[in-house]
Biopython code that builds the backbone (N, CA, C, O; Angstrom):
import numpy as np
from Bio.PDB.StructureBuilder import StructureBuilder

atoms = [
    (1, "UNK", "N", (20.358, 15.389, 27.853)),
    (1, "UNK", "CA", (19.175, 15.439, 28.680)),
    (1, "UNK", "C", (17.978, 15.103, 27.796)),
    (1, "UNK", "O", (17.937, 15.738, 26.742)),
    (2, "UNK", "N", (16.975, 14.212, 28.024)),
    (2, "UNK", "CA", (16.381, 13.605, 27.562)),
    (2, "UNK", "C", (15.032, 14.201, 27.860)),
    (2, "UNK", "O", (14.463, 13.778, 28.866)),
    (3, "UNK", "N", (14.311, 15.318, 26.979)),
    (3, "UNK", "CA", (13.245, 15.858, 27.762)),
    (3, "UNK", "C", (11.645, 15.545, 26.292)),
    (3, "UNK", "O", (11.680, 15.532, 25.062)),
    (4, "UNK", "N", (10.658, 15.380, 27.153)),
    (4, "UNK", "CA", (9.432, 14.691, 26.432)),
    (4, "UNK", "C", (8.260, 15.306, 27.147)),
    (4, "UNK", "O", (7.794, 15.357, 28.285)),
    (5, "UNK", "N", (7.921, 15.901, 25.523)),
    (5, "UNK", "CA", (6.686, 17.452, 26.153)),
    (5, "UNK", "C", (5.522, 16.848, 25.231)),
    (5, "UNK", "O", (5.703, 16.346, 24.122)),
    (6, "UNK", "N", (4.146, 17.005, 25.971)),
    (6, "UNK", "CA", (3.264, 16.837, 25.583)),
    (6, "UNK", "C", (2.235, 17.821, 25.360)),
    (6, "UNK", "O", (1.731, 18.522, 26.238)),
    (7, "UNK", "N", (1.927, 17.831, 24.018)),
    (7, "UNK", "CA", (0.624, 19.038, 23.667)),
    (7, "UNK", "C", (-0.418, 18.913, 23.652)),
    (7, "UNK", "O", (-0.616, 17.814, 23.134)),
    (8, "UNK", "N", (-1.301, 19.349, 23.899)),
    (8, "UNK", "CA", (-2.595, 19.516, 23.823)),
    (8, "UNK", "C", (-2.989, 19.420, 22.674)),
    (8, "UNK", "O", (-2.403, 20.001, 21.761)),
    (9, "UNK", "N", (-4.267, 18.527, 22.441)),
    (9, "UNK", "CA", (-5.051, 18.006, 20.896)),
    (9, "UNK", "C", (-4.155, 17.607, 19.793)),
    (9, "UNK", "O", (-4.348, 17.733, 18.584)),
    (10, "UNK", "N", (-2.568, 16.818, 20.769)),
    (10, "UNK", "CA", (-1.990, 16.236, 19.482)),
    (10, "UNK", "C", (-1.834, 14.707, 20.012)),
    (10, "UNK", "O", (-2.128, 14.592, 21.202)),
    (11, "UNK", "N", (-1.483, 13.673, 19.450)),
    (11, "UNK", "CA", (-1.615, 12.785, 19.508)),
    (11, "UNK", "C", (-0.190, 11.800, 19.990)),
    (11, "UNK", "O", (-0.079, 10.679, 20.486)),
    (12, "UNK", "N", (0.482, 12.528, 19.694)),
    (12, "UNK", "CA", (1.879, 12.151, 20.037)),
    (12, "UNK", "C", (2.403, 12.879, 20.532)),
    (12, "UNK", "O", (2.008, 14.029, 20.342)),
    (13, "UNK", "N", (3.849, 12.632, 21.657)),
    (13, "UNK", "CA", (4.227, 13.657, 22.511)),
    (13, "UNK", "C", (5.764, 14.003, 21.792)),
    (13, "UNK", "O", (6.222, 13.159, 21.021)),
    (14, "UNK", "N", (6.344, 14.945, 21.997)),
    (14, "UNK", "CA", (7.317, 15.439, 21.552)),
    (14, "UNK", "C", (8.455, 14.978, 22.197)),
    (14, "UNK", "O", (8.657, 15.674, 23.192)),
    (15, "UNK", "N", (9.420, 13.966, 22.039)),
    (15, "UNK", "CA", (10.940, 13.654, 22.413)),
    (15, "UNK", "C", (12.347, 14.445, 21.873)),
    (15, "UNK", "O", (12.556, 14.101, 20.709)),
    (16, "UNK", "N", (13.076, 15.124, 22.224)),
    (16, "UNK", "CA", (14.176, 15.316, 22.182)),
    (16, "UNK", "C", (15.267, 15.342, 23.097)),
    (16, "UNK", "O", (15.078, 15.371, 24.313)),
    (17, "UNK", "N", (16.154, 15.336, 22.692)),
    (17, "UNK", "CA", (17.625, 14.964, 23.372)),
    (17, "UNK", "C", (18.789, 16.421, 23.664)),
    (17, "UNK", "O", (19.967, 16.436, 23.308)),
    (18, "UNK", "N", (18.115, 17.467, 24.337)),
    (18, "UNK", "CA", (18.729, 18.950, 25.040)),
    (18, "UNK", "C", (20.191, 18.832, 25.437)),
    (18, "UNK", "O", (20.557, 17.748, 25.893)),
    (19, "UNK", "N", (21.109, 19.866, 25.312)),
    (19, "UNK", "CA", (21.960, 19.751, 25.807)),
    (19, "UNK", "C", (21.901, 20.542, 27.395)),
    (19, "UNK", "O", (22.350, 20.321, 28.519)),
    (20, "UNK", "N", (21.242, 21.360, 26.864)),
    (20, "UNK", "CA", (20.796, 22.010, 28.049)),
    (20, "UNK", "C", (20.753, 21.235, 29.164)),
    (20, "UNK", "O", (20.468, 20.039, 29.103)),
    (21, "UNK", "N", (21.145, 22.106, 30.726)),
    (21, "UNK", "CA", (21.137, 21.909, 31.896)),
    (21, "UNK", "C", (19.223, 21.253, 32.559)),
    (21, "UNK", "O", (18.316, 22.074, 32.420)),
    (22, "UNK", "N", (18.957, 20.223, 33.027)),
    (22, "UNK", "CA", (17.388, 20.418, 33.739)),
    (22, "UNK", "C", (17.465, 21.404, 34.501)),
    (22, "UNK", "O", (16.435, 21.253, 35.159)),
    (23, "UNK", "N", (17.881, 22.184, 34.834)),
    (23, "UNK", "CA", (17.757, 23.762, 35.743)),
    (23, "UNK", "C", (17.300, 24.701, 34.481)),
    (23, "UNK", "O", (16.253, 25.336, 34.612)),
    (24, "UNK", "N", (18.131, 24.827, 33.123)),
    (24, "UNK", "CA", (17.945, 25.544, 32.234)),
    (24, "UNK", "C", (16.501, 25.143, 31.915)),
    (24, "UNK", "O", (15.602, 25.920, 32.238)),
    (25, "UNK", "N", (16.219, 24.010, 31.317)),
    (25, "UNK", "CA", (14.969, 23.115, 30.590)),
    (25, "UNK", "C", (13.840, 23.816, 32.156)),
    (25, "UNK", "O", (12.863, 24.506, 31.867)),
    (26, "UNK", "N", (14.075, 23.597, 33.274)),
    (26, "UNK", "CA", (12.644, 23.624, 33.864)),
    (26, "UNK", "C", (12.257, 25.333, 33.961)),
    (26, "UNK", "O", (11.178, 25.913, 34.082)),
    (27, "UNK", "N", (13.676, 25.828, 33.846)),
    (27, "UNK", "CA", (13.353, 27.540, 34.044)),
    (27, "UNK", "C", (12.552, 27.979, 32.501)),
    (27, "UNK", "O", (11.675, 28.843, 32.501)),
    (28, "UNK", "N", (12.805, 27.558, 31.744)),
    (28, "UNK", "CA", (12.434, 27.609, 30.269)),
    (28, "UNK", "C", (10.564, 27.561, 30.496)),
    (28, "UNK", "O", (9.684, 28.398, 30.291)),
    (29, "UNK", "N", (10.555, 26.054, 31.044)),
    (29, "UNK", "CA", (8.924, 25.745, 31.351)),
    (29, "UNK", "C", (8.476, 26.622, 32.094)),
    (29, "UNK", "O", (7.660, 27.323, 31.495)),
    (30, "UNK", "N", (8.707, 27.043, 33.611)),
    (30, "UNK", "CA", (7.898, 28.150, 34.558)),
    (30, "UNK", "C", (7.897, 29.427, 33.495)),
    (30, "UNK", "O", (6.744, 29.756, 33.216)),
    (31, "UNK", "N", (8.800, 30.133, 32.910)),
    (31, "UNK", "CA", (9.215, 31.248, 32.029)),
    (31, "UNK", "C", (7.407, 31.355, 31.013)),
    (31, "UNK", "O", (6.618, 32.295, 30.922)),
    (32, "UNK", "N", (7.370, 30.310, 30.579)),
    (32, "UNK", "CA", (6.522, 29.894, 29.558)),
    (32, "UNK", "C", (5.342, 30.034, 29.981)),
    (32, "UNK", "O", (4.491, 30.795, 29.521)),
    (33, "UNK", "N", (5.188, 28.912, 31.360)),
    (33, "UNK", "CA", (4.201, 28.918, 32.036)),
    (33, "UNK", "C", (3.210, 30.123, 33.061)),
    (33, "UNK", "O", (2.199, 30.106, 33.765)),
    (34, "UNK", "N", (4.277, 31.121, 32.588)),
    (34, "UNK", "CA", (3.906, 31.997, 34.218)),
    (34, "UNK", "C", (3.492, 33.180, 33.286)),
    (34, "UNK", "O", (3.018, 34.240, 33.694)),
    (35, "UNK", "N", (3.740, 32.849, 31.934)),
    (35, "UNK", "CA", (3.483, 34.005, 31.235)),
    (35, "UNK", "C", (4.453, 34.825, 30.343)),
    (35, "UNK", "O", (4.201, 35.213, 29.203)),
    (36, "UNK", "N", (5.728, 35.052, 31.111)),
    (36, "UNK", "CA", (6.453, 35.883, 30.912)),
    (36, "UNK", "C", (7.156, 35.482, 28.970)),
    (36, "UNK", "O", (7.818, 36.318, 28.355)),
    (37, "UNK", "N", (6.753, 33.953, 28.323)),
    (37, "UNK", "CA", (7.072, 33.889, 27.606)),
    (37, "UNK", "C", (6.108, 33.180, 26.648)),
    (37, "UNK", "O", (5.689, 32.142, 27.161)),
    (38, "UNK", "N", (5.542, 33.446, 25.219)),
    (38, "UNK", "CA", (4.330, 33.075, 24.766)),
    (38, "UNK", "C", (4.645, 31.862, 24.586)),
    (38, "UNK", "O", (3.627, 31.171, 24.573)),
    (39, "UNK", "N", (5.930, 31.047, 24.386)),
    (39, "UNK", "CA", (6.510, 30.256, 23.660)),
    (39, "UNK", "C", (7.825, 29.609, 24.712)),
    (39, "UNK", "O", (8.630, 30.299, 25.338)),
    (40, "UNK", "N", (7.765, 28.339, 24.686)),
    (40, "UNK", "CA", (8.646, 27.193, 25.063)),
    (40, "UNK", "C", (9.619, 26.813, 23.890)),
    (40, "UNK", "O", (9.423, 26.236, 22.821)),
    (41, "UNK", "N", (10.821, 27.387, 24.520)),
    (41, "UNK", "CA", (11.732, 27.079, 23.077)),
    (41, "UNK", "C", (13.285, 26.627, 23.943)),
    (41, "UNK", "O", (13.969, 27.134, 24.832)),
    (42, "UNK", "N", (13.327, 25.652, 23.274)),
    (42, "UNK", "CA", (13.912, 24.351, 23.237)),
    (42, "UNK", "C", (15.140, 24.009, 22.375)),
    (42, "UNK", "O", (14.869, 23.508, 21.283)),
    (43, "UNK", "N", (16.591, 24.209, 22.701)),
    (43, "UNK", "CA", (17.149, 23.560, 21.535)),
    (43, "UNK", "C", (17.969, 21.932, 21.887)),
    (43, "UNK", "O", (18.507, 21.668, 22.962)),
    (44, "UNK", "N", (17.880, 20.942, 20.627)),
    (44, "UNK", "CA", (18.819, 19.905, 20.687)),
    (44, "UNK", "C", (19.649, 19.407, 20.694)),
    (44, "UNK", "O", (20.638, 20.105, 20.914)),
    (45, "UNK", "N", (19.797, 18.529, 20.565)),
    (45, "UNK", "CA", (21.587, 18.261, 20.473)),
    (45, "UNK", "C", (22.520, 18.906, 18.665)),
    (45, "UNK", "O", (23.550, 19.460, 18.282)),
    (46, "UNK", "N", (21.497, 18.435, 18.242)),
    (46, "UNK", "CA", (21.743, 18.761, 16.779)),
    (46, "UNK", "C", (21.870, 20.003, 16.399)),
    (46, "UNK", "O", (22.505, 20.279, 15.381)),
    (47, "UNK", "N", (21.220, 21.040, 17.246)),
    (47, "UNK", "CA", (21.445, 22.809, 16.812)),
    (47, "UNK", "C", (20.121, 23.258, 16.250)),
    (47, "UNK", "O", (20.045, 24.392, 15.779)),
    (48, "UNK", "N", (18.989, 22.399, 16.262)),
    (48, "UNK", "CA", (17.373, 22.761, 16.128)),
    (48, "UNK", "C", (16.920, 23.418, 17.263)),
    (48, "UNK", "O", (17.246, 22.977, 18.365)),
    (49, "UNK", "N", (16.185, 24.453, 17.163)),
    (49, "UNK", "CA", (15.322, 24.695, 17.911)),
    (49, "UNK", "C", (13.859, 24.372, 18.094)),
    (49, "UNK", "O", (13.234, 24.557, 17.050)),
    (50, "UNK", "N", (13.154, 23.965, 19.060)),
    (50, "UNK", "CA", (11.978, 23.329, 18.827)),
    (50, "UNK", "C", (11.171, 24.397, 19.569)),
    (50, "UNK", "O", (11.244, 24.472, 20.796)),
    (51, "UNK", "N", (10.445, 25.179, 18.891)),
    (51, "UNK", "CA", (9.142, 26.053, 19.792)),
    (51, "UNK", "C", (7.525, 25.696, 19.967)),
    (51, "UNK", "O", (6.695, 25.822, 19.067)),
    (52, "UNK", "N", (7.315, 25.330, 21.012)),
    (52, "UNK", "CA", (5.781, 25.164, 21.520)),
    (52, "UNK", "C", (5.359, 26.404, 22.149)),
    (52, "UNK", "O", (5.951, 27.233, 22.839)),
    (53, "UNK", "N", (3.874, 26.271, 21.610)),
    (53, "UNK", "CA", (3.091, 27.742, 22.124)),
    (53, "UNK", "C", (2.699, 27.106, 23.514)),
    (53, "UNK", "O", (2.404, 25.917, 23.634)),
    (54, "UNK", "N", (2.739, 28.440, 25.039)),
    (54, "UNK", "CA", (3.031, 27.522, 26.241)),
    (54, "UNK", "C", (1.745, 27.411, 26.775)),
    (54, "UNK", "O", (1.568, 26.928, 27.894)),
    (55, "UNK", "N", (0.185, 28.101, 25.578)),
    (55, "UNK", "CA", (-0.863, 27.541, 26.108)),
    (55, "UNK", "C", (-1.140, 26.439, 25.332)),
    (55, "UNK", "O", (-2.309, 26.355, 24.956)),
    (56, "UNK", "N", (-0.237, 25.409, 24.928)),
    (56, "UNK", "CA", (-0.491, 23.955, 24.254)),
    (56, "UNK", "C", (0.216, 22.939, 25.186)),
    (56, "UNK", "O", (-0.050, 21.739, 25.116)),
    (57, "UNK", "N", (0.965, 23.353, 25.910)),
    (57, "UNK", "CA", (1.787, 22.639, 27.280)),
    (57, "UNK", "C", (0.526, 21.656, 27.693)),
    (57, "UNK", "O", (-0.607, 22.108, 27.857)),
    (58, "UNK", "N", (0.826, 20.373, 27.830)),
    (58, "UNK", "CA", (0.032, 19.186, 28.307)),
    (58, "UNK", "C", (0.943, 18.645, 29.804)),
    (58, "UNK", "O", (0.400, 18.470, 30.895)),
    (59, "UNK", "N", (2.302, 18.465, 29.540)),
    (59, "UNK", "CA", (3.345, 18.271, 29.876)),
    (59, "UNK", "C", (4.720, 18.295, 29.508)),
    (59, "UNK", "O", (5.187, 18.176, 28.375)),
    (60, "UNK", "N", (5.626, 18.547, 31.140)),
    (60, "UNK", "CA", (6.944, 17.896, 30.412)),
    (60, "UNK", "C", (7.655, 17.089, 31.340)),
    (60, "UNK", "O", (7.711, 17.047, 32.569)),
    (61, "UNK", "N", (8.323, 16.293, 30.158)),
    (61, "UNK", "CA", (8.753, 15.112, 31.578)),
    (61, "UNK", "C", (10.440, 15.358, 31.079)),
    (61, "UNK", "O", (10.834, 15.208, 29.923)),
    (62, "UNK", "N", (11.515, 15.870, 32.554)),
    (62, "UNK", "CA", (12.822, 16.042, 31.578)),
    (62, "UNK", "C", (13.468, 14.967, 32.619)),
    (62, "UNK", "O", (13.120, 15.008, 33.799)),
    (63, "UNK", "N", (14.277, 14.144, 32.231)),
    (63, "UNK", "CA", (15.220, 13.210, 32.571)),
    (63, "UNK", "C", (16.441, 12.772, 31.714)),
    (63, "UNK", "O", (16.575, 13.097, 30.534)),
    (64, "UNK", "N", (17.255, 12.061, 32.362)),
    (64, "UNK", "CA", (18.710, 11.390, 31.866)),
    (64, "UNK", "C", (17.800, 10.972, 30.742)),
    (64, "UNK", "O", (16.604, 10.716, 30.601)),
    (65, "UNK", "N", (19.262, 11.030, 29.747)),
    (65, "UNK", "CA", (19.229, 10.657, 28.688)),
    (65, "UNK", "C", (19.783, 8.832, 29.103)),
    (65, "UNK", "O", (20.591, 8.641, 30.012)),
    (66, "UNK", "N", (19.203, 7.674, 28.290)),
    (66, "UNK", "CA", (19.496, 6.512, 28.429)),
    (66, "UNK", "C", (20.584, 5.915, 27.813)),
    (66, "UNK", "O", (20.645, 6.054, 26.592)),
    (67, "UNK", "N", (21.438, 5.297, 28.353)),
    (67, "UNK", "CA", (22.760, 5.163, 28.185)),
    (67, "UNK", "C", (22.311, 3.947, 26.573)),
    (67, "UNK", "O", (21.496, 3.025, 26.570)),
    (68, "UNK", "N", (23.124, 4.393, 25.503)),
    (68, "UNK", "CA", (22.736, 3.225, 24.291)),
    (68, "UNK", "C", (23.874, 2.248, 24.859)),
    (68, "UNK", "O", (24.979, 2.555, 25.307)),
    (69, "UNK", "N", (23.072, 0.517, 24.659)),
    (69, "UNK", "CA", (23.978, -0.084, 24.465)),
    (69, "UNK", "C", (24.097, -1.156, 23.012)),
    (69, "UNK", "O", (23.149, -1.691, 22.436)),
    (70, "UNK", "N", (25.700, -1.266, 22.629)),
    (70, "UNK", "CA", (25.685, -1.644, 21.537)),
    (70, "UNK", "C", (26.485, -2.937, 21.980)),
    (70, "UNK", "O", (27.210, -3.083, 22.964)),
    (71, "UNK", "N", (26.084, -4.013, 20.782)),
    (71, "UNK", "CA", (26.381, -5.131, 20.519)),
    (71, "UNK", "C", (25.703, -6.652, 20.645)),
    (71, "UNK", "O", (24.532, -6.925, 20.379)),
    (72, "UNK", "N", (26.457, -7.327, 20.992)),
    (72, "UNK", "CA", (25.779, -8.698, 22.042)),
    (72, "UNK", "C", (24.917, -8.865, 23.371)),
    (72, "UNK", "O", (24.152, -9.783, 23.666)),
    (73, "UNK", "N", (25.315, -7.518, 24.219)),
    (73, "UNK", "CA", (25.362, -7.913, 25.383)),
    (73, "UNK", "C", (24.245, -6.852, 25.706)),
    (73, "UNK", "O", (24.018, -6.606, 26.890)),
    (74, "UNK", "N", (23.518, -6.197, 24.693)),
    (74, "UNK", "CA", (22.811, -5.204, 24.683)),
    (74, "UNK", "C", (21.014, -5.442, 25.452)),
    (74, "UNK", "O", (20.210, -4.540, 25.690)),
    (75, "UNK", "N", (20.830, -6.934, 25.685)),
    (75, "UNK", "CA", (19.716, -7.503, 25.884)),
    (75, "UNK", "C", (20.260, -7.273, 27.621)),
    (75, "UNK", "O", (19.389, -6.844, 28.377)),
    (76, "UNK", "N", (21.051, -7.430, 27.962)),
    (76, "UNK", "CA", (21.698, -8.126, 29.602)),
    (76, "UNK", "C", (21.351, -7.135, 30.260)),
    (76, "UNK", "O", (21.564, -7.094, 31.472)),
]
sb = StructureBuilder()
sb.init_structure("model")
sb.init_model(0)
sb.init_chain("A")
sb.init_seg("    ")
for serial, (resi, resn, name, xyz) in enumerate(atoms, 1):
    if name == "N":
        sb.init_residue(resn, " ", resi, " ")
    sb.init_atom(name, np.array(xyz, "f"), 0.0, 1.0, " ", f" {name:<3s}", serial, name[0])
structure = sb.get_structure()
């Protein structure tokens, strides 16, 4: 799952690649958002956890991850 959060007074937005469910990822955001949690925490595919403070939340955008394609035919 392919989710991309944006912070407040930074310049670049944050991309990672969740294994997590988008049901898990958006309950995470309201959790954050509503108060109940100071902090948006996030882990990747890799076993990192990524924590944003949830009054720096700009956005989040969570979607499919994009299928890689390899080789020749990768332009088509």
């Amino acid at each position: 799952m392919e989710v991309k959060i944006g912070v407040q007074h930074a310049p670049r937005e944050i991309s990672i690649e969740s294994a997590q469910s988008a049901a898990e990822v958006e309950k995470a955001v309201a959790d954050a958002l509503s108060g109940a949690s100071k902090l948006l925490s996030l882990d990747d595919e890799h076993g990192r956890k990524v924590l944003i403070p949830a009054d720096r939340l700009a956005y989040v955008e969570i979607g499919e991850p994009a299928t890689r394609r390899v080789g020749f035919g990768a332009s088509l």
